[in-house]
C-alpha positions as CSV (number, residue, x, y, z in Angstrom):
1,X,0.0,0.0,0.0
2,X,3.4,2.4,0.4
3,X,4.7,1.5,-3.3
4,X,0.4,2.2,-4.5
5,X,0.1,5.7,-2.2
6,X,3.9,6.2,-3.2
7,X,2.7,6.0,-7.3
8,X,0.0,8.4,-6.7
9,X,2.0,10.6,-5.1
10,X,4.8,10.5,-7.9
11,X,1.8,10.8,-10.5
12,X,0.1,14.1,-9.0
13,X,4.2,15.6,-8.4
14,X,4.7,14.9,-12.2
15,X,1.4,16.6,-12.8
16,X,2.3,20.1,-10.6
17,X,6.0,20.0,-12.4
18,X,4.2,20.2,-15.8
19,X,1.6,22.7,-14.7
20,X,4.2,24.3,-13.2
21,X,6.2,24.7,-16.6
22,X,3.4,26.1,-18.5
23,X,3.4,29.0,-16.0
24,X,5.0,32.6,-17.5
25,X,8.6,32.5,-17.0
26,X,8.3,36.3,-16.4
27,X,5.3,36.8,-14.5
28,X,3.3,37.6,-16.9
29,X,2.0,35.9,-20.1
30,X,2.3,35.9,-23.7
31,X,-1.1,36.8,-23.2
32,X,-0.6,39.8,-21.0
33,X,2.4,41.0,-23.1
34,X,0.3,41.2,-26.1
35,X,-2.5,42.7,-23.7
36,X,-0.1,45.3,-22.8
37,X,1.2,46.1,-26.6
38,X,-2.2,46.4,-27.8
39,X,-2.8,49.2,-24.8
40,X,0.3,50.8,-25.8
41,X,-0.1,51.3,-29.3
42,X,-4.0,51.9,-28.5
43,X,-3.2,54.5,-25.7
44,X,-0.8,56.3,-28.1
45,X,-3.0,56.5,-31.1
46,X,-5.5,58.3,-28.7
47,X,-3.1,60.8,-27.3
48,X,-2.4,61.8,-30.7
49,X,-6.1,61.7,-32.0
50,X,-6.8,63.9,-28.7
51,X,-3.7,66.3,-29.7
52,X,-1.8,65.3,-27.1
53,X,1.3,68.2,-27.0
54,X,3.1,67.9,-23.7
55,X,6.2,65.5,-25.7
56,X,7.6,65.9,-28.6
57,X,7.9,62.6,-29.7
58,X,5.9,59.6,-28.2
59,X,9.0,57.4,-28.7
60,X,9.4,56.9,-25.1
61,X,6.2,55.9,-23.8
62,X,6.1,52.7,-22.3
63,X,3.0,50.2,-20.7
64,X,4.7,49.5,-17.1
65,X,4.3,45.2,-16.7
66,X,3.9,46.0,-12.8
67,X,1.5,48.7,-12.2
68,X,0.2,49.0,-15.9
69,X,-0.1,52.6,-15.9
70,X,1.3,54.9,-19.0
71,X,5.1,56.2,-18.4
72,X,7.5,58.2,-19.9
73,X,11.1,57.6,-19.8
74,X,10.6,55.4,-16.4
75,X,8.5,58.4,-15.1
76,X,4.9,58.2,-14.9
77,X,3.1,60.3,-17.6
78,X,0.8,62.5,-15.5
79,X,3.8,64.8,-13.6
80,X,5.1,65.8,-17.3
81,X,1.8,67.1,-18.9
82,X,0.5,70.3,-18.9
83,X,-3.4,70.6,-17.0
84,X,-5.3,69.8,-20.3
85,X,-2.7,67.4,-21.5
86,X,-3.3,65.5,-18.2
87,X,-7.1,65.3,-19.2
88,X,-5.7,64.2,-22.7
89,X,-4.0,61.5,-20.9
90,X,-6.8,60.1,-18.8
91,X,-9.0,60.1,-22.0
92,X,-6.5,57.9,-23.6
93,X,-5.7,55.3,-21.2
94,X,-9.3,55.0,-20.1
95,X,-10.6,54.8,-23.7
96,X,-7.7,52.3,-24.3
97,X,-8.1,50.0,-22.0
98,X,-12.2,49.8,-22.9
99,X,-10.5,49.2,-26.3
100,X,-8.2,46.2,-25.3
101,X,-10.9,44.5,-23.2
102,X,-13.4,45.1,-26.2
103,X,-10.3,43.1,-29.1
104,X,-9.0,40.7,-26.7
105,X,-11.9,39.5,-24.4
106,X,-11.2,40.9,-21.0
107,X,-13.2,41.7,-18.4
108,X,-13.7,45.3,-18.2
109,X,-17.1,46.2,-17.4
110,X,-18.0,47.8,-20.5
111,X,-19.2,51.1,-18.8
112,X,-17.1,54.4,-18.7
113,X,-18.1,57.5,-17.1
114,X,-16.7,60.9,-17.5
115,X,-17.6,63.2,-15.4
116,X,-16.9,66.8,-17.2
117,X,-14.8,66.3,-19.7
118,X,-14.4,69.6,-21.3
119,X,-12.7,71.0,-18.2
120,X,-9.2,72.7,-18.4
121,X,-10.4,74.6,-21.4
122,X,-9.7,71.7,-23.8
123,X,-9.4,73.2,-27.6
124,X,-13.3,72.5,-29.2
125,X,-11.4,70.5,-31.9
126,X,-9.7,67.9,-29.4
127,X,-13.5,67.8,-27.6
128,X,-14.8,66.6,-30.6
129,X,-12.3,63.9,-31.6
130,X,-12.9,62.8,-28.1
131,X,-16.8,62.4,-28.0
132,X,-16.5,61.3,-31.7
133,X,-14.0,58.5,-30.6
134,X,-16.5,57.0,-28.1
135,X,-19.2,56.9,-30.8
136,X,-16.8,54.3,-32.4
137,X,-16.5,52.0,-29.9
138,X,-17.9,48.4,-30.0
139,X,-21.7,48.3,-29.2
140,X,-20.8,46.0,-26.0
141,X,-19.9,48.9,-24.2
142,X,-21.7,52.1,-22.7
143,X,-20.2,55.7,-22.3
144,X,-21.7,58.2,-20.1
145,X,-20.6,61.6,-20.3
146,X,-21.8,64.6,-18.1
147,X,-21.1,67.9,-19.7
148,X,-22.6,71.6,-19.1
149,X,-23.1,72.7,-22.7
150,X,-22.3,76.1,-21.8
151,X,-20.5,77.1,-24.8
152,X,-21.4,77.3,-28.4
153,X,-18.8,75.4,-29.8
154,X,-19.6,72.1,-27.1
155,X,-23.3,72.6,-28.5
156,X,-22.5,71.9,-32.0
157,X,-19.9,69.6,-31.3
158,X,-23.1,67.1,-29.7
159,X,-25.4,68.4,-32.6
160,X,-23.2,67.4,-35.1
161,X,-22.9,63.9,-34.1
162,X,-25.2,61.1,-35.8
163,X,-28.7,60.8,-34.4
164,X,-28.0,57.1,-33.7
165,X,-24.5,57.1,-32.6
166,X,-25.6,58.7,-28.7
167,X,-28.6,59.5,-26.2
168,X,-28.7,63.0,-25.2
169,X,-30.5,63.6,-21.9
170,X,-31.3,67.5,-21.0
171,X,-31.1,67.9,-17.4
172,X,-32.6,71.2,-16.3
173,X,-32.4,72.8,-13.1
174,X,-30.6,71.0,-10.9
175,X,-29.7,67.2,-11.5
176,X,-30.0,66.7,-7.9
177,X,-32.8,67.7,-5.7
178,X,-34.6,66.9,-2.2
179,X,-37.5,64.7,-2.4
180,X,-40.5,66.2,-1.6
């Protein structure tokens, strides 16, 4: 009965060796790596679609494999962008990693919310590659935008879009109030 429990033993340590080598040798998978290049080379197509200006070049932006935020030269992006570049940068990596999840399966919840977008004075032209960017998206997902159309050019921006590409909902007054 040693020798027989001795076997199963040996069988189930074979077994954990071989799951074992079909584990990532660098802590991540193939997988993830191409995960990771897809959110790169997604993350820097919207920078530039947003008019990202805060680098010259986007050479040295980089996906970091630990905390999978957007860097720059080892330095993370957001301390090196002007105020409107930094809400160029949030659009981008927010949008891109909806797109990812959207290509490759993941599980991102298919909801983004943006609260205010337009803030920082964003240039009307960058606003409306932004909204027109989330009309593209994959009809899996939902974006929610809250905006104060308190400027001609963010009106047209909306009107101009197509009928069935977005809901508009007119809040008037205030969007929260005391029950009666």
């Amino acid at each position: 009965s040693f020798l027989d429990n001795l076997s199963d033993l040996s069988e189930k340590w074979n077994d954990y060796l071989e799951q074992k080598s079909r584990l990532p040798k660098k802590g991540i998978s193939e997988m993830d790596m191409s995960k990771i290049a897809l959110l790169k080379s997604h993350f820097i197509d919207n920078l530039r679609r947003y008019h990202y200006s805060s680098l010259s070049s986007f050479d040295g932006i980089e996906i970091s494999e630990e905390s999978l935020l957007p860097t720059i030269d080892g330095f993370d992006m957001k301390f090196d962008s002007s105020a409107s570049d930094g809400i160029r940068v949030i659009w981008a990596f927010t949008m891109a990693l909806l797109q990812v999840s959207l290509e490759k399966g993941g599980n991102h919840p298919g909801i983004i919310i943006f609260d205010e977008p337009a803030q920082q004075s964003i240039v009307p032209k960058d606003m409306d590659n932004f909204i027109k960017s989330t009309t593209f998206l994959h009809t899996n997902c939902q974006v929610i935008m809250a905006i104060t159309l308190n400027s001609h050019e963010l009106i047209e921006i909306i009107d101009n879009l197509k009928p069935d590409t977005y809901q508009k909902i007119n809040i008037t007054g205030k969007a929260f109030q005391l029950l009666p």
